[in-house]
C-alpha distance (Angstrom), angle and dihedral (degrees) to the residues before:
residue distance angle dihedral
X1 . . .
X2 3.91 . .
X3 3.76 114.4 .
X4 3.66 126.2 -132.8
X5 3.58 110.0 -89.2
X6 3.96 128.1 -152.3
X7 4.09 113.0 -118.1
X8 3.72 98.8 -111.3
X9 3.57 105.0 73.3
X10 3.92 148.8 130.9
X11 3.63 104.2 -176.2
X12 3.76 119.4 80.0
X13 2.90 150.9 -155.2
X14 3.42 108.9 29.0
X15 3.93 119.0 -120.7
X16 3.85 116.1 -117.3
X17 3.89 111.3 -124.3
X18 3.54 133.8 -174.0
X19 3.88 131.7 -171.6
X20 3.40 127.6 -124.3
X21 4.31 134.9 149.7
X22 3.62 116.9 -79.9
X23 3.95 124.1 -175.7
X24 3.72 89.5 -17.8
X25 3.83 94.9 -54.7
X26 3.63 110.0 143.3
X27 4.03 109.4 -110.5
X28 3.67 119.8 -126.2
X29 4.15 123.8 -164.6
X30 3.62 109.2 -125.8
X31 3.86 111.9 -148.0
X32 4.03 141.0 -157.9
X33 3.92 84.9 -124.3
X34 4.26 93.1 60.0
X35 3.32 113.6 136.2
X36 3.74 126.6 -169.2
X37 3.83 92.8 -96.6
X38 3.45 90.8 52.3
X39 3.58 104.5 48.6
X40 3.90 119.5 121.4
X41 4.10 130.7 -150.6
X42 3.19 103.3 -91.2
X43 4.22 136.3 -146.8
X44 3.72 126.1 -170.6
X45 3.78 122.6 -140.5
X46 3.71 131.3 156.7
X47 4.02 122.9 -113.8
X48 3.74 124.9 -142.2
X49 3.73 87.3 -93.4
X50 3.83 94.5 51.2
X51 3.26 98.4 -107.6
X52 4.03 130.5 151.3
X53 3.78 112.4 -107.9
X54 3.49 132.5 169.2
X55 3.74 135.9 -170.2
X56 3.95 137.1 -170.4
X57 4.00 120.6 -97.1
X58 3.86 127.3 -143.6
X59 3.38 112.6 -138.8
X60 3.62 115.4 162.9
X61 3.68 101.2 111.8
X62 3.82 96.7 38.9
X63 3.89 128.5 88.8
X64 4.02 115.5 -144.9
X65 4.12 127.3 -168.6
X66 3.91 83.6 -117.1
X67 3.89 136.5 36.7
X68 3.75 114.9 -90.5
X69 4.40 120.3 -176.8
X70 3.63 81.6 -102.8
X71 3.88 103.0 62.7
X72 4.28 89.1 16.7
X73 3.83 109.7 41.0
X74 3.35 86.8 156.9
X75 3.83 95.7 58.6
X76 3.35 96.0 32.3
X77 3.98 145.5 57.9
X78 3.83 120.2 -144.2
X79 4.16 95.8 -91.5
X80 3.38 101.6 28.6
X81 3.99 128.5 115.5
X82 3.65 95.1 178.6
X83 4.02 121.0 20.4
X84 3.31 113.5 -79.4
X85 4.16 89.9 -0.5
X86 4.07 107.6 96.8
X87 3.82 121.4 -159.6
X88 3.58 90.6 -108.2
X89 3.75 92.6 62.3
X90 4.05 89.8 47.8
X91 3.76 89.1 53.3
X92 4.02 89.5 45.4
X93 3.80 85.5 54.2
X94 3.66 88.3 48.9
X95 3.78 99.9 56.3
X96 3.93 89.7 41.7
X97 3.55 86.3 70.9
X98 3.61 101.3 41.3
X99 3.82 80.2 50.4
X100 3.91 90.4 58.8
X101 3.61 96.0 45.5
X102 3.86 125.6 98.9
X103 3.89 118.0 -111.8
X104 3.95 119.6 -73.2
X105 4.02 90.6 13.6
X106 3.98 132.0 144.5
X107 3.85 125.5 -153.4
X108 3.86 110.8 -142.9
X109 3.92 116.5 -163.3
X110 3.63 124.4 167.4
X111 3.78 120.7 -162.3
X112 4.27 123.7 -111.4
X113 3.47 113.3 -85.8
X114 3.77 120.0 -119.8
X115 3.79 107.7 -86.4
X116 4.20 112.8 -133.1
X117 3.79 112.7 -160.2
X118 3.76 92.6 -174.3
X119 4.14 132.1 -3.2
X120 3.78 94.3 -54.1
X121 3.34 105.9 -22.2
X122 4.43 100.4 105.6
X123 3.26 133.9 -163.9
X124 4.32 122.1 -117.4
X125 4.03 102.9 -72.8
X126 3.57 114.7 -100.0
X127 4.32 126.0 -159.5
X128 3.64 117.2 -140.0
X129 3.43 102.2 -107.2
X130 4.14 97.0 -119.3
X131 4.10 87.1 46.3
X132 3.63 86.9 54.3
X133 3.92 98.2 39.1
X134 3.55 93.9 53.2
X135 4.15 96.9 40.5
X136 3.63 127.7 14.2
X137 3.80 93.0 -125.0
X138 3.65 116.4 140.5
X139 3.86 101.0 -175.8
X140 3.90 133.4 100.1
X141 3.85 124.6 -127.2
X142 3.83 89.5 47.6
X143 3.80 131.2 129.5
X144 3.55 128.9 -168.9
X145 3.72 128.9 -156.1
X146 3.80 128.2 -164.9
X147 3.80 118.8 -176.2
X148 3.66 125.3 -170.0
X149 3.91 104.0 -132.6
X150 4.22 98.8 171.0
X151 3.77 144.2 2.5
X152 4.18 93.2 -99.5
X153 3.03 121.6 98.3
X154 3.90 110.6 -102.3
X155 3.82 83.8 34.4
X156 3.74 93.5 136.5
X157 4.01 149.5 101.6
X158 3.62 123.5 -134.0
X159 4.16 112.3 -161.5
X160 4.01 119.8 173.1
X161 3.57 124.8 -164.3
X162 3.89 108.8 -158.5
X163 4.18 148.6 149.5
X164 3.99 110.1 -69.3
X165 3.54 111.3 -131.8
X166 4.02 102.4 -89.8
X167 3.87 111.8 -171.3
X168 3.86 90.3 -151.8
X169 3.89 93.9 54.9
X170 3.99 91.4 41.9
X171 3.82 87.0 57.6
X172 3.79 90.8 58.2
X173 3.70 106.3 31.9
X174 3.71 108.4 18.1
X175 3.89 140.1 -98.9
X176 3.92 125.2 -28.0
X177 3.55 133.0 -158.3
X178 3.53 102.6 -133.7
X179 4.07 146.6 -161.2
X180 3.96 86.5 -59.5
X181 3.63 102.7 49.0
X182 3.94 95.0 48.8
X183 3.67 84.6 64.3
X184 3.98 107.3 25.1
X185 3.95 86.3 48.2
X186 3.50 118.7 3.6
X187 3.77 78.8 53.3
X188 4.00 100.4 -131.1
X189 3.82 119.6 169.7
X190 3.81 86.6 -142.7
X191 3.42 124.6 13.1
X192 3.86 119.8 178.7
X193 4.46 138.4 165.3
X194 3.79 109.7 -72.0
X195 3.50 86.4 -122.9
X196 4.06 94.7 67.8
X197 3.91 87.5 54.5
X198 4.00 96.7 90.1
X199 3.63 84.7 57.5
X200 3.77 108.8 36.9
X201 4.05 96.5 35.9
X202 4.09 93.2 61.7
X203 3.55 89.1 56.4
X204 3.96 97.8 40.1
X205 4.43 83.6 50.6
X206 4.38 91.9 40.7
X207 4.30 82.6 86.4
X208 3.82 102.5 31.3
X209 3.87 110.6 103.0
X210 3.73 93.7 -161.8
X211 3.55 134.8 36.5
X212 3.51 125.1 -146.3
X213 3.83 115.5 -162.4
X214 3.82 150.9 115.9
X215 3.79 130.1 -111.6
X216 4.04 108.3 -112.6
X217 4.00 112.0 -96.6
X218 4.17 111.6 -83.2
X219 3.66 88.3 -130.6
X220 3.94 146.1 47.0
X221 3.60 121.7 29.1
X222 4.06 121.8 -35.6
X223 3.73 120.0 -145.5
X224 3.91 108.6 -122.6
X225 4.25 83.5 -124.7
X226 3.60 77.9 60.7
X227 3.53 105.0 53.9
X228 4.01 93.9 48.2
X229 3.88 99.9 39.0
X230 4.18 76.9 56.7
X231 3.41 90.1 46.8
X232 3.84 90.7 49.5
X233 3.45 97.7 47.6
X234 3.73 98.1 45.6
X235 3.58 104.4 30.6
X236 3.81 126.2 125.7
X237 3.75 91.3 -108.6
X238 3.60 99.9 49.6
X239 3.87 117.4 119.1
X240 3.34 111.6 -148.9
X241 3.82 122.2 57.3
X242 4.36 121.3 -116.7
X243 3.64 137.6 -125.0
X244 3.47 134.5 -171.5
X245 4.02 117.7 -102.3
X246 3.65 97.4 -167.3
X247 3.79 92.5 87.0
X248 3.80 93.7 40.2
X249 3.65 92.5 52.6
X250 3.82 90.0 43.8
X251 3.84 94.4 71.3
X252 3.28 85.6 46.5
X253 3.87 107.3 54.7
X254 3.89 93.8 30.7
X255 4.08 92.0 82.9
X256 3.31 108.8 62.3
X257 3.80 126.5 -147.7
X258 3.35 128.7 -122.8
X259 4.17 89.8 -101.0
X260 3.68 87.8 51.2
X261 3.86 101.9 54.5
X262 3.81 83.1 38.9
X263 3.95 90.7 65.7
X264 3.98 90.4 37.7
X265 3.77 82.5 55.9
X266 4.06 91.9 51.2
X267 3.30 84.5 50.4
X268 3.96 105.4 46.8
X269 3.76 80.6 46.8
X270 3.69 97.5 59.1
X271 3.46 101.5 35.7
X272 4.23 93.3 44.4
X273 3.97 83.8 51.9
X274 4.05 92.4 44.4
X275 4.25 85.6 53.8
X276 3.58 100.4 45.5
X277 3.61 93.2 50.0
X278 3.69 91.9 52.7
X279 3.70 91.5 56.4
X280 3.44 89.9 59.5
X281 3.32 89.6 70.3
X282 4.43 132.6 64.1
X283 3.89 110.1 -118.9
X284 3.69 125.3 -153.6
X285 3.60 102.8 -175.9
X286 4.31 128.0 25.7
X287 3.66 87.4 -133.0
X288 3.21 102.7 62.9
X289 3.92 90.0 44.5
X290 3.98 89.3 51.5
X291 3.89 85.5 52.4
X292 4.12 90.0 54.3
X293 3.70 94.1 51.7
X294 3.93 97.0 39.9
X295 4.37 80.9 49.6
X296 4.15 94.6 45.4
X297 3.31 91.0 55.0
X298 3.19 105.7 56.7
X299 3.78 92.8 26.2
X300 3.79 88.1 65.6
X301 3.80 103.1 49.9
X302 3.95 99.9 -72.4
X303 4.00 118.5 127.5
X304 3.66 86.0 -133.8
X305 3.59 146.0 -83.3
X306 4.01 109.5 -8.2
X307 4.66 79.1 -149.1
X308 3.78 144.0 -35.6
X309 3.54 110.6 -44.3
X310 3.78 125.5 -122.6
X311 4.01 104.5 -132.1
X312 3.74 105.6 176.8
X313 3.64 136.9 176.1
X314 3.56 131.1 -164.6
X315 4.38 107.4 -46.3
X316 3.51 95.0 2.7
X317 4.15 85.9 70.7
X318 3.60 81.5 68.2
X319 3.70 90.0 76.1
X320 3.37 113.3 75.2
X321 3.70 104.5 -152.4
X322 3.89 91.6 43.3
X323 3.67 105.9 162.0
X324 3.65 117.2 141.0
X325 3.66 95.4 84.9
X326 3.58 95.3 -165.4
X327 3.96 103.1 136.3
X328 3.45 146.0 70.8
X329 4.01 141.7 -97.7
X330 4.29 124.2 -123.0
X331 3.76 111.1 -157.8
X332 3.93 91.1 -116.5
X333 3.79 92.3 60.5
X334 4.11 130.9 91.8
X335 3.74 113.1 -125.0
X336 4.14 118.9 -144.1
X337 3.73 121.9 -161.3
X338 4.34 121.0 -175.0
X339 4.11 98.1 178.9
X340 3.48 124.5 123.4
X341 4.08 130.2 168.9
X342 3.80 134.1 -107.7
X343 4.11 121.2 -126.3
X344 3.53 121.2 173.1
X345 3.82 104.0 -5.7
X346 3.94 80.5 -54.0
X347 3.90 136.8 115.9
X348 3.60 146.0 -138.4
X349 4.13 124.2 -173.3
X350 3.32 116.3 -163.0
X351 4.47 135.0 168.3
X352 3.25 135.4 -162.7
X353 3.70 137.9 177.7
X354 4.18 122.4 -166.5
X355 3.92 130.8 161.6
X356 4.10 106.9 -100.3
X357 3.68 82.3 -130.3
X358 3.70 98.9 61.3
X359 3.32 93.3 -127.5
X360 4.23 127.0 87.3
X361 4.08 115.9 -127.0
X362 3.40 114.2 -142.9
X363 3.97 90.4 -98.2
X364 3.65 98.9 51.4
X365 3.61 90.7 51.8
X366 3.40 92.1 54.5
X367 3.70 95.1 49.4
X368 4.27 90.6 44.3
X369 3.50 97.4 44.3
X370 3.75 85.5 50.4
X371 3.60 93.3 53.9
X372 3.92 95.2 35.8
X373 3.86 97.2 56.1
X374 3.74 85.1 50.1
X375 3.45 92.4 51.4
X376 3.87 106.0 48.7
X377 4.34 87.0 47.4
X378 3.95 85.7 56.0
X379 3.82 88.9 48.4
X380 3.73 94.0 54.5
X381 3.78 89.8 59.3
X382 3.52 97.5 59.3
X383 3.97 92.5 96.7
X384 3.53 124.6 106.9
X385 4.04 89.0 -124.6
X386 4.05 85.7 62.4
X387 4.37 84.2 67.9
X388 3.88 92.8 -146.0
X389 3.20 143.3 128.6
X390 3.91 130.9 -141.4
X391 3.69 92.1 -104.7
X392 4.14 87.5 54.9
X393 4.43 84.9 44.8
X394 3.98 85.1 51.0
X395 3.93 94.5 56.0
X396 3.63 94.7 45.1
X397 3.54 91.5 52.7
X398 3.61 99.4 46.0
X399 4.16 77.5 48.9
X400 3.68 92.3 50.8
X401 4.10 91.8 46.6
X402 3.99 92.1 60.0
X403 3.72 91.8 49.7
X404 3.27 93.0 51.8
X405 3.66 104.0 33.9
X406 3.95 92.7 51.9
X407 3.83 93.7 72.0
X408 3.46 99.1 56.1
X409 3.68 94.5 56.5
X410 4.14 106.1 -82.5
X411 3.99 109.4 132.0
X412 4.28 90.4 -151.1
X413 3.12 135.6 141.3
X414 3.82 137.3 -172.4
X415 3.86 85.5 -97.1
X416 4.34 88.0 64.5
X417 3.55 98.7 23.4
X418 3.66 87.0 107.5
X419 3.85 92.1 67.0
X420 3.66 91.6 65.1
X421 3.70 99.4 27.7
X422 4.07 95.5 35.1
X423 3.90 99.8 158.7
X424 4.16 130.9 53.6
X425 3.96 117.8 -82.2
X426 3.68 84.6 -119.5
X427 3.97 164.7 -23.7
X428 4.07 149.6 -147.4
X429 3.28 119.4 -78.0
X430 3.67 140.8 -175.6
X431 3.44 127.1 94.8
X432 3.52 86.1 19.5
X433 3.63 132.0 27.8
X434 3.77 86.3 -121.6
X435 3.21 96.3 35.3
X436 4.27 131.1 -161.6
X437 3.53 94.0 0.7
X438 3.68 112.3 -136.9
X439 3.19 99.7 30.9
X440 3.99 109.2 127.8
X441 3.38 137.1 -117.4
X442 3.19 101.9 -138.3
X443 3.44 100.4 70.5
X444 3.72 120.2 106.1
X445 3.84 111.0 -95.4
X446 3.82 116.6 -126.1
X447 3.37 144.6 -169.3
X448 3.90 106.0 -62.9
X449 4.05 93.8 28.1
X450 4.19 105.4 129.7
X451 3.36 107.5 -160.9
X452 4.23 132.1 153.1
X453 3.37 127.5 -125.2
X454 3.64 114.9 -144.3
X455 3.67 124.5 167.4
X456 4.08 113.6 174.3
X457 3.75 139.0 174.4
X458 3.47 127.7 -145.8
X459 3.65 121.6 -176.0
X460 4.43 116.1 -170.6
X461 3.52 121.0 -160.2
X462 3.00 99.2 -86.6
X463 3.99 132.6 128.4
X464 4.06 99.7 -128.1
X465 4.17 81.2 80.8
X466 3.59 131.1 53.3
X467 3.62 119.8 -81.0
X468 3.58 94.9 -129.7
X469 3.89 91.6 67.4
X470 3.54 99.8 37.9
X471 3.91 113.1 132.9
X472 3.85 94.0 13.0
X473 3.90 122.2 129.2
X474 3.60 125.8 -168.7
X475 3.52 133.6 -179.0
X476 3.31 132.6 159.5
X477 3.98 118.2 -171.0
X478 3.91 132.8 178.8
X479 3.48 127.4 -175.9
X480 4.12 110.6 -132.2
X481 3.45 141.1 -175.4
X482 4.25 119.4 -143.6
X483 3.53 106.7 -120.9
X484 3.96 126.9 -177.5
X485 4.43 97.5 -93.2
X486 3.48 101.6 -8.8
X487 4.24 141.0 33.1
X488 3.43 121.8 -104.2
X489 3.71 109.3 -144.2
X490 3.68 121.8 -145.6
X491 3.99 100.6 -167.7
X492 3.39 107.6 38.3
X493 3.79 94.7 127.7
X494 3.93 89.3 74.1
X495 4.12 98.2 81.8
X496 4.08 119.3 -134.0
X497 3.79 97.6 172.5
X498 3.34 114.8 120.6
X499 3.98 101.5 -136.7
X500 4.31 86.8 38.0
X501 4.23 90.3 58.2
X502 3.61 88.9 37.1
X503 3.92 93.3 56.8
X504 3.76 90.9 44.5
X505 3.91 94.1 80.7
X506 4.15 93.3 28.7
């Protein structure tokens, strides 16, 4: 059967499922009617026909390396691996890739490797984003393996090689999901110990033709799985020949379902709220301000910071990546925030720039409302109707930035915009804050594409520009999703009117 599927979507069709009992898990029918109050844990297996089926887990007594609605109801909905991400979507993501695959070919992922900052002190664990797009899992020493087995699609196997639950190592270093949940919930077709995978995966790879995989990261710490499956896959002796994934998975992840721009909105929401609060309020010292955001966030439902916040006063917002956030505010200075919070594995990216006075001088509101008209027109064009891409968004912006930066003093042109405006007006998001790297610009955005839209001015000391705006930085930035005729925007909750910050503080 084909289950009902929400409007805004990018992976079809839908794969038929069917319940049935498993390992003495109780089946449960899944129907085109679910709703989200209704929807049951879910486990893929394969019927003698090779059909999809799923059926519901019980968990209640069991301990996993990662929430699941049975241990976290109040993280997670019945169906749902990740919040606001159900099985069902996972295993749609799944066969989309099989679906782009050529005939007889295996996708090879291996899971992040645990990140150390120093001896054994580590940082929070971190999925690559393709392992975690394509399975839920949020463990290390973990491969995944999908093989194309037809020219349907939902032709496909999905095999994971992870940790077994050890009782010893979950004393030390926490819970693990185990053997059973990679296939009871993470809905594998095979799941076996990461430790039978250098013997099992040649074997699965001797009849591939293709190879679909990534080379391991250049930098941090490599798992030793890591450094033989890439030895396997890329050896001399290996049969079949290798492509990369990256740019397969790329079209995949960079329309977003409905789920996915529904967590990006969570988190716009949060965050937007979180920044608009804190310019009610004077600030002293950027620390303190970078410890309010980071605290909001999370305070308010995020998991956390989505990256390192830029907290900059006066000249230091003239460096971009400003993130040290060591120094202090004066009263006659503007203050510029980039933060943003992380729900659901998902991101929002949001700037902001407000006088630490509360109150505009006749300069800086000549250099914001500069930047701010320029920034709502480039908003408006992120709509599939407008036929452009980001690059195309970028050069009208850097257009719109001369013509309005020329009557308020600035002798630029399009020919030195770029030492004012020295980065692009904007990037994917989603997953990541730069989200599937590689994936151009110049491509058309579409209905799904999430992108932000961040024009800024930066203005040295330096006497080509107009004393009055010497050592300001603006930027304003907005996280947005491409709808059909008009943009949906993620962040609007964090204010950039003048008169709305203004009456903030009166």
């Amino acid at each position: 059967m084909k289950l009902a599927r929400a409007p805004f979507r990018s992976l079809e069709p839908h794969l038929p499922l069917r319940a049935v009992s498993a390992r003495g898990i109780s089946a449960v029918a899944l129907t085109a009617t679910r709703t989200a109050t209704s929807r049951s844990s879910l486990s893929s297996r394969r019927t003698p026909s090779g059909r999809r089926t799923y059926a519901s887990v019980s968990a209640a007594e069991l301990r996993f390396g990662q929430p699941v609605h049975e241990t976290h109801p109040h993280i997670l909905k019945a169906g749902e691996i990740t919040p606001g991400i159900t099985a069902q979507e996972y295993a749609d993501r799944r066969a989309a890739l099989a679906h782009s695959m050529t005939e007889g070919s295996v996708a090879v992922l291996h899971a992040a490797s645990l990140q150390y900052k120093s001896g054994a002190v580590f940082h929070p664990y971190r999925q690559e984003s393709n392992f975690l797009y394509l399975t839920g899992w949020m463990e290390g020493d973990a491969i995944a393996v999908i093989e194309k087995t037809g020219p349907q699609h939902g032709d496909y196997s999905f095999r994971m090689f992870v940790k077994p639950k050890s009782p010893r190592e979950e004393q030390w270093n926490g819970y693990r999901n185990g053997v059973e949940a990679a296939r009871d919930i993470f809905n594998a077709d095979e799941a076996h110990p990461i430790n039978e995978a250098e013997h099992l995966l040649p074997k699965i790879l001797e009849s591939a033709k293709l190879v679909y995989a990534d080379s391991p990261p250049a930098k941090g710490g490599i798992a030793a799985t890591a450094t033989w499956l890439w030895r396997i896959i890329s050896g001399r002796d290996s049969r079949p020949s290798r492509t990369p994934l990256f740019s397969v998975m790329n079209k995949l992840r960079v329309i977003k379902s409905e789920a996915e721009v529904a967590n990006m909105r969570i988190a716009g929401q949060i965050s937007g709220r979180a920044i608009t609060d804190a310019m009610r309020r004077p600030w002293e010292r950027e620390k303190d301000l970078h410890s309010f955001l980071d605290y909001e966030f999370t305070r308010n439902g995020c998991d956390g910071p989505a990256y390192i916040p830029v907290v900059a006063g006066g000249e230091r917002a003239n460096c971009i990546h400003y993130t040290v956030n060591n120094s202090t505010f004066r009263e006659d200075e503007f203050i510029l925030i980039d933060a943003g919070g992380e729900y659901g594995t998902y991101i929002t990216d949001i700037s902001r720039t407000w006088p630490a006075s509360g109150r505009f001088t006749p300069a800086q509101r000549d250099l914001y409302e500069a930047v701010l008209k320029v920034q709502r027109s480039s908003v408006s064009l992120c709509r599939e109707s407008a036929r452009l891409s980001l690059e195309d968004i970028h050069n009208i912006t850097a257009r719109g930035l001369v013509d309005q930066l020329r009557p308020i003093g600035f002798d630029v042109t399009m020919a030195n915009i770029d030492q004012l405006f020295p980065h692009h007006v904007g990037h994917y998001i989603g997953l990541d804050v730069h989200d599937c790297p590689g994936y151009s610009r110049r491509e058309i955005l579409r209905r799904g594409h999430c992108v932000t839209i961040e024009p800024g001015i930066y203005v040295p000391q330096d006497d080509r520009w107009p004393a009055a705006f010497r050592g300001m930085g603006v930027r304003i930035e907005d996280s947005v999703c491409v709808d059909d005729d008009s943009p949906y925007i993620l962040s609007t909750e964090a204010v950039k009117e003048i008169d709305d910050i203004e009456a903030l503080r009166s």
